[in-house]
C-alpha positions as a Markdown table, in Angstrom:
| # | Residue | x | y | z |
|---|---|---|---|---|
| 1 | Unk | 0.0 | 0.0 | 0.0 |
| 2 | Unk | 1.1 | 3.6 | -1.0 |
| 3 | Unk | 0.4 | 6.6 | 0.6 |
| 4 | Unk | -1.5 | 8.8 | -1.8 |
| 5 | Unk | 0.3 | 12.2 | -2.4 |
| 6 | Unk | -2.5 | 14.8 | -1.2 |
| 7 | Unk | -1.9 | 18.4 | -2.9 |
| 8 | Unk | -3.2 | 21.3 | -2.1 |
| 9 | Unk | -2.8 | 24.6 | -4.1 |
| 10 | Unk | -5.8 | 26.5 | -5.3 |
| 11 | Unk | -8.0 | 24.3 | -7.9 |
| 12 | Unk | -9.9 | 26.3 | -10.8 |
| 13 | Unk | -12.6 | 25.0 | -13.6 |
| 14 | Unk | -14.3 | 26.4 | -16.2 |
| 15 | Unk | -17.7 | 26.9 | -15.4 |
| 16 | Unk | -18.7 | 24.3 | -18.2 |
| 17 | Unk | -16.0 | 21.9 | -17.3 |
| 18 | Unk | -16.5 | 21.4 | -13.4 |
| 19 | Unk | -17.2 | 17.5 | -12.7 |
| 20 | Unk | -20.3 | 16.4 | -10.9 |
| 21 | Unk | -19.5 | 16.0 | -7.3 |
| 22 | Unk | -20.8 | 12.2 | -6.0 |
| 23 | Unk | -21.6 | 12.0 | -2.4 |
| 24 | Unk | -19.5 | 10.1 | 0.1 |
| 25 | Unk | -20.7 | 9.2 | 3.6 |
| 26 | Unk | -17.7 | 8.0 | 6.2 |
| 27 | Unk | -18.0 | 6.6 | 9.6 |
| 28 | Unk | -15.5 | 7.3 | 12.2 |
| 29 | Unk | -13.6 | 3.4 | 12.6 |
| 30 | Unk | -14.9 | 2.4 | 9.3 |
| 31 | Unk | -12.5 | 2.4 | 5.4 |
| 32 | Unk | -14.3 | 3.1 | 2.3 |
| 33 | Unk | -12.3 | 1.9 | -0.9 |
| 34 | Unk | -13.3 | 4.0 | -4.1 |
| 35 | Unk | -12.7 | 2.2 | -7.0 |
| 36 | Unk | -11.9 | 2.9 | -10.7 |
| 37 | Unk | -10.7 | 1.7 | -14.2 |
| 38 | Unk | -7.5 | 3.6 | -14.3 |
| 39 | Unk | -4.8 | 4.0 | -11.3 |
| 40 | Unk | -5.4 | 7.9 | -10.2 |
| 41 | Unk | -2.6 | 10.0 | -10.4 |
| 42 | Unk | -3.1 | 12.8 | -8.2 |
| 43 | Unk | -5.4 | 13.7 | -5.5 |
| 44 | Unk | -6.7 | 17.1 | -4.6 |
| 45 | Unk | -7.9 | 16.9 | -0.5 |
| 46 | Unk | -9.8 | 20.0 | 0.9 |
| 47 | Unk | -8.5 | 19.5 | 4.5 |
| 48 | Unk | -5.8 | 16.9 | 5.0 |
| 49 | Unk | -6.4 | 16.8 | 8.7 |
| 50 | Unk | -10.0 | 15.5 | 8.4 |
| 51 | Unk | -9.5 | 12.6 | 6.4 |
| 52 | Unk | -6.6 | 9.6 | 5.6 |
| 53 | Unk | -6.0 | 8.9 | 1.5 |
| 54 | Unk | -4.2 | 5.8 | 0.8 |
| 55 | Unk | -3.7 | 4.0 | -2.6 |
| 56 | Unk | -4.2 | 0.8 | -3.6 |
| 57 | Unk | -3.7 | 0.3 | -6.9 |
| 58 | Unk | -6.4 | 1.2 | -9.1 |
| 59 | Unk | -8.6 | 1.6 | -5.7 |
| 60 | Unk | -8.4 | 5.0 | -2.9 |
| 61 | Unk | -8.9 | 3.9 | 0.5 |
| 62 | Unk | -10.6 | 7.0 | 2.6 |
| 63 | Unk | -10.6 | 7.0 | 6.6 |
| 64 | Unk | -12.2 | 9.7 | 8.2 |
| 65 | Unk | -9.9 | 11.3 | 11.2 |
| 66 | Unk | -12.6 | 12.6 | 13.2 |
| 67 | Unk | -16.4 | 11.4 | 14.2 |
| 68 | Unk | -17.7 | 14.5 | 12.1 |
| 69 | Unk | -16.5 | 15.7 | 9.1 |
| 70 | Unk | -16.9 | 16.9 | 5.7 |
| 71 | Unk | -14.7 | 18.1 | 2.8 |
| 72 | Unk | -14.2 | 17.8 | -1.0 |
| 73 | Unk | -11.7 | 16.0 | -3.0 |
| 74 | Unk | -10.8 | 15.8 | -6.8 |
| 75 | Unk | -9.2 | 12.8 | -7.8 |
| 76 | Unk | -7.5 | 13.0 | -11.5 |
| 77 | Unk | -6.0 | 10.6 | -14.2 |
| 78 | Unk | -3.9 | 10.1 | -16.9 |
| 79 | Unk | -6.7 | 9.1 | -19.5 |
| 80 | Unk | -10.1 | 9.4 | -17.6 |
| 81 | Unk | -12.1 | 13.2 | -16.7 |
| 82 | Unk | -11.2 | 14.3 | -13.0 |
| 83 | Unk | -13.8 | 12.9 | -10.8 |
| 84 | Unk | -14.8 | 15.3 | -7.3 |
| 85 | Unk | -16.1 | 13.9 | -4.1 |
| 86 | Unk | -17.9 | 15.6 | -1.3 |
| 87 | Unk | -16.7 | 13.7 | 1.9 |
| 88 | Unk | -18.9 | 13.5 | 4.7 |
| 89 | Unk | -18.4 | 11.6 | 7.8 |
| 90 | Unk | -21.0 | 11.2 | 10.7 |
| 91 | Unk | -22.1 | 8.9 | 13.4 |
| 92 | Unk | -25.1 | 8.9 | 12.2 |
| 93 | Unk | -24.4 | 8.3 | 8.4 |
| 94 | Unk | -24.4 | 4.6 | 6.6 |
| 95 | Unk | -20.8 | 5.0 | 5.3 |
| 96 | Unk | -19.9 | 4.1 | 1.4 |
| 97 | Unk | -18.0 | 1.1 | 2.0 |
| 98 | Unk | -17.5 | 0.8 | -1.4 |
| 99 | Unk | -18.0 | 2.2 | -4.8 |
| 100 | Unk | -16.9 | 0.8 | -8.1 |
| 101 | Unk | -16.6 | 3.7 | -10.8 |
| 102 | Unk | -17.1 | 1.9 | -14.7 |
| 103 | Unk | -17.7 | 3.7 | -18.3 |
| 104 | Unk | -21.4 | 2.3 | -18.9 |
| 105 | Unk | -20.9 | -0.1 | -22.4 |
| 106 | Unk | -23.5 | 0.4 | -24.7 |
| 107 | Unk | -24.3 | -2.0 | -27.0 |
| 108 | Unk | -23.7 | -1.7 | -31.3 |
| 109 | Unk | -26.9 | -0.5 | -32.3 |
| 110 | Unk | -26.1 | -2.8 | -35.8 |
| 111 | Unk | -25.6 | -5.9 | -34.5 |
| 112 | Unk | -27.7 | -5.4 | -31.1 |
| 113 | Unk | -31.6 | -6.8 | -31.6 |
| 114 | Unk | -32.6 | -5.7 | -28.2 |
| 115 | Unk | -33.4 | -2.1 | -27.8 |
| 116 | Unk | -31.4 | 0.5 | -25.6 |
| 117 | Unk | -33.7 | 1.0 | -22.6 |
| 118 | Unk | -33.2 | 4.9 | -20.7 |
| 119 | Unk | -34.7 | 4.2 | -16.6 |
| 120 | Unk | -36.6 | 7.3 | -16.2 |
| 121 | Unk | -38.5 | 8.4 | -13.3 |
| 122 | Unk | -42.1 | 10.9 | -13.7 |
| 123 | Unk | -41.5 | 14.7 | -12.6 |
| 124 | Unk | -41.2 | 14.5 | -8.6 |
| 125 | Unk | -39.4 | 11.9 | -5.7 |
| 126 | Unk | -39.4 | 9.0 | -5.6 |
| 127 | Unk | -38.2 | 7.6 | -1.8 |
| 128 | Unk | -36.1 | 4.7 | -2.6 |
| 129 | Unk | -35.5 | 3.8 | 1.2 |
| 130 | Unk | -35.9 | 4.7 | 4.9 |
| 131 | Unk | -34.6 | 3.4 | 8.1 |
| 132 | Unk | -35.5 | 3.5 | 11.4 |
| 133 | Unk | -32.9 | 3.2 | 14.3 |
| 134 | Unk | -34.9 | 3.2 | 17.4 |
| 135 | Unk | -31.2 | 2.1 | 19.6 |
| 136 | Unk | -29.7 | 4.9 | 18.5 |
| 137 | Unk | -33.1 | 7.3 | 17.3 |
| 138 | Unk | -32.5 | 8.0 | 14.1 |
| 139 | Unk | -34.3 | 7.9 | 10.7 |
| 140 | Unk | -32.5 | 7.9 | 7.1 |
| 141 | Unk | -34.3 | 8.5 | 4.0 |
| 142 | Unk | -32.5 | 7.8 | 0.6 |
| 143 | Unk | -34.4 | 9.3 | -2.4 |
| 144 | Unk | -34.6 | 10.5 | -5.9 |
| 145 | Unk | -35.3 | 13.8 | -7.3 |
| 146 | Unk | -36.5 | 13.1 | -11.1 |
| 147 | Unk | -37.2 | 15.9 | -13.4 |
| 148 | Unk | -38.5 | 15.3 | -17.1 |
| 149 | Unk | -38.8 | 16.6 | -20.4 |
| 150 | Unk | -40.9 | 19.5 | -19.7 |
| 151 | Unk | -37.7 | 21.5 | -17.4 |
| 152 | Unk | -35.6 | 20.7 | -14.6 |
| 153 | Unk | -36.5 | 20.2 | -10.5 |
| 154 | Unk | -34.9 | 22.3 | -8.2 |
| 155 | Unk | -35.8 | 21.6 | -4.4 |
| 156 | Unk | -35.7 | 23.9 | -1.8 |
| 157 | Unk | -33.3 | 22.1 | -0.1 |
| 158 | Unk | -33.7 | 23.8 | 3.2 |
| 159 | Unk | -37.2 | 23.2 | 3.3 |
| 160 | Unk | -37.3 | 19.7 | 2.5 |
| 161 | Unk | -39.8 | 18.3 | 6.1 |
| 162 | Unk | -40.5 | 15.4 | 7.6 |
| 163 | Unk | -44.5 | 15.0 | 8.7 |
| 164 | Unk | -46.0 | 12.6 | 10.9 |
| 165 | Unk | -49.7 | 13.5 | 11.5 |
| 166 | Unk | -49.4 | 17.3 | 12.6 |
| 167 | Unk | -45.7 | 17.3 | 13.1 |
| 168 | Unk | -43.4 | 18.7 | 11.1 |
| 169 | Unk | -39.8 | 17.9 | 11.5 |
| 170 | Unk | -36.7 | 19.6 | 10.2 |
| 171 | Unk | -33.4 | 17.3 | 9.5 |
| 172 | Unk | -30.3 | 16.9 | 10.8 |
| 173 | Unk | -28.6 | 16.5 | 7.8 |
| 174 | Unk | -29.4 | 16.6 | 4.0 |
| 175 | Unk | -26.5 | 15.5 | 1.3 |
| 176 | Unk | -27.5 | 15.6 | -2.6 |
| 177 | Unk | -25.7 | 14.6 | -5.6 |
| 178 | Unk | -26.5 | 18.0 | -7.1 |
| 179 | Unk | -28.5 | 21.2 | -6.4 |
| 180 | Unk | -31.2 | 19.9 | -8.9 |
| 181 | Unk | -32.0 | 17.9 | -11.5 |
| 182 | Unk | -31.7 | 18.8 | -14.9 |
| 183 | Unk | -34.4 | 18.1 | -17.7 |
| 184 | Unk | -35.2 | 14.2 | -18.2 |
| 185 | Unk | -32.7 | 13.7 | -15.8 |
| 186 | Unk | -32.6 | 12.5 | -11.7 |
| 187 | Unk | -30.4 | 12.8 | -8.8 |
| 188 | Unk | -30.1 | 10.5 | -5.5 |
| 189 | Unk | -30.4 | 12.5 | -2.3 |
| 190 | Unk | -30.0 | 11.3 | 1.4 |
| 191 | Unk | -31.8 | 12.6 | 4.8 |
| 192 | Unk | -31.5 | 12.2 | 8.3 |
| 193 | Unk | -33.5 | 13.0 | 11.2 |
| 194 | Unk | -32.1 | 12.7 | 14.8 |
| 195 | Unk | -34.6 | 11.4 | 17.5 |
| 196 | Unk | -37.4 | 12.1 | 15.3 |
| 197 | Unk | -40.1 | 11.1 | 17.6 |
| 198 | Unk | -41.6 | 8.8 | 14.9 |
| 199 | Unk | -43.2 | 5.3 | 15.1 |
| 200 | Unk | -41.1 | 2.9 | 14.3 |
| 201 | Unk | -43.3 | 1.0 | 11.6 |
| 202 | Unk | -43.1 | 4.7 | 9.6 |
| 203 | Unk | -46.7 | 4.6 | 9.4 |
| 204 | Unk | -48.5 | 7.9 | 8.7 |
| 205 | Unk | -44.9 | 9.8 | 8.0 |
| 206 | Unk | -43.7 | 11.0 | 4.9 |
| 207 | Unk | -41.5 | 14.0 | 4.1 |
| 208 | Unk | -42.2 | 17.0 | 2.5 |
| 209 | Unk | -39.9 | 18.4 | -0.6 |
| 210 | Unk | -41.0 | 22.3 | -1.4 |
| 211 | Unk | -39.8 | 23.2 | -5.1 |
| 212 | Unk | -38.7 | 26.1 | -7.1 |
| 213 | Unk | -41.3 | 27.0 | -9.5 |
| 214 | Unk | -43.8 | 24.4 | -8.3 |
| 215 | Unk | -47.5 | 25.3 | -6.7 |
| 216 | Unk | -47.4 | 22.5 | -4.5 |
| 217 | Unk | -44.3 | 20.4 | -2.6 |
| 218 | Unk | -43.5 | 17.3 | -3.3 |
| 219 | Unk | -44.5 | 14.4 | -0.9 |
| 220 | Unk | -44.2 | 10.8 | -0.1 |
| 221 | Unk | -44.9 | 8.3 | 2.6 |
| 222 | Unk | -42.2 | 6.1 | 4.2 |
| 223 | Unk | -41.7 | 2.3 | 4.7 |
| 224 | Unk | -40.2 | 0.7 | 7.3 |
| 225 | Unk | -37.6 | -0.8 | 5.1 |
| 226 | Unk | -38.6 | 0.1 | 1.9 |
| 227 | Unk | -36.5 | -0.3 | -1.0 |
C-alpha cells in the first residue's frame, strides 16, 4: 500500500468543465475503498487533517480522522475526466464502504436486436429507502429527485420536512448529488433525522420536498424498510 500524495494549491474549472461531485458518507472506525478503471494519479484533498487517502492500486482507501467531518476531494487521471467527491463523515451516516466507478458499455446498435432502454423516473421523488434506528433514534431516508422533459427540478433544499400527523420535523442532515436535476434527468439524495419522535413501523410519515417553481411540494410516505 502507497500513501497517496495529497496536494493542495488553489483548484480552478471552467464553469462548463466542473465534474459532478458524488456523495461520500464515512464513519469514524470504518474504510471506504473507491474504486476505478484507471490508477489515479493525483489527488486534490480540501482539509488533509479530516481525512486519511491511501492508494491501492487502481482503488483509494478514505478514513475519516474525526467522528464528524466533511470536505471535497478531486481525484485526476492520466486518460479518464477528474472525478470530485464531497466527503462527509457522521455517526449517524451509513458509510460508502464501497464504490466501483465503470464507463457504462452500450451495445452496437447494428448488431444489437434488443433495444437500448433509458430508466426514467415521472417529474417528482421517488423515496427509494428509509430506516428506522430506534437504539440509537434516528431515521435515514434515501431518495430520488426526477425531473422530465418539460424542465428541470430544483428543491428547496432547506425546506425539504419530515410529517408525521401534525408534526413537522426539520433534518439533521441533507446531502445531494446536485442542487437539482436537470431536464429528463434525476439525482439520488440522502436525509437524516435525529430522534425524530416517529413510530417505528413509519406509518402515517412522509416527508415533505417544497420546489422552485412548483405550486405544491412534493411528498411521499415512508416504509419501514422500503427499497
Amino acid at each position: 500500500m502507497k500513501w497517496m500524495p495529497i496536494i493542495l494549491p488553489f483548484v480552478a474549472f471552467a464553469a462548463n468543465a466542473t465534474p459532478t461531485a458524488f456523495p461520500v458518507f464515512l464513519k469514524e472506525g470504518f474504510s471506504s475503498i473507491l474504486e476505478f478503471e484507471e490508477s489515479p494519479t493525483q489527488v486534490v484533498l480540501g482539509d488533509q487533517n479530516l481525512f486519511l487517502v491511501e492508494r491501492l492500486g487502481k482503488s483509494i482507501i478514505i478514513k475519516p480522522l474525526t467522528p464528524y467531518a466533511t470536505t471535497n476531494m478531486f481525484v485526476y487521471f492520466k486518460a479518464k475526466d477528474t472525478k470530485l467527491f464531497i466527503l462527509t463523515a457522521s455517526e449517524e451516516s451509513e458509510p460508502t464502504f464501497y464504490k466501483k466507478f465503470d464507463t457504462p458499455v452500450l451495445p452496437n446498435a447494428e448488431n444489437s436486436k434488443t433495444p437500448i432502454v433509458v430508466r426514467k423516473y415521472p417529474k417528482g421523488i421517488k423515496v427509494t429507502s428509509s430506516s428506522y434506528d430506534p437504539k440509537k433514534d434516528y431515521l435515514t431516508v434515501d431518495f430520488i429527485v426526477a425531473a422530465d422533459s418539460t424542465g428541470k427540478v430544483s428543491p428547496s433544499w432547506d425546506l425539504i420536512r419530515l410529517k408525521y400527523k401534525d408534526k413537522v420535523i426539520s433534518p439533521s442532515k441533507v446531502w445531494s448529488e446536485r442542487k437539482e436535476a436537470q431536464r429528463d434527468s434525476n439525482i439520488k439524495a440522502r436525509l437524516i433525522f435525529t430522534k425524530p419522535n416517529v413510530p417505528a413501523d413509519l406509518k402515517d410519515v412522509g416527508i415533505v420536498v417544497p420546489t422552485k417553481g412548483e405550486a405544491k411540494p412534493f411528498t411521499e410516505k415512508l416504509k419501514a424498510g422500503r427499497k
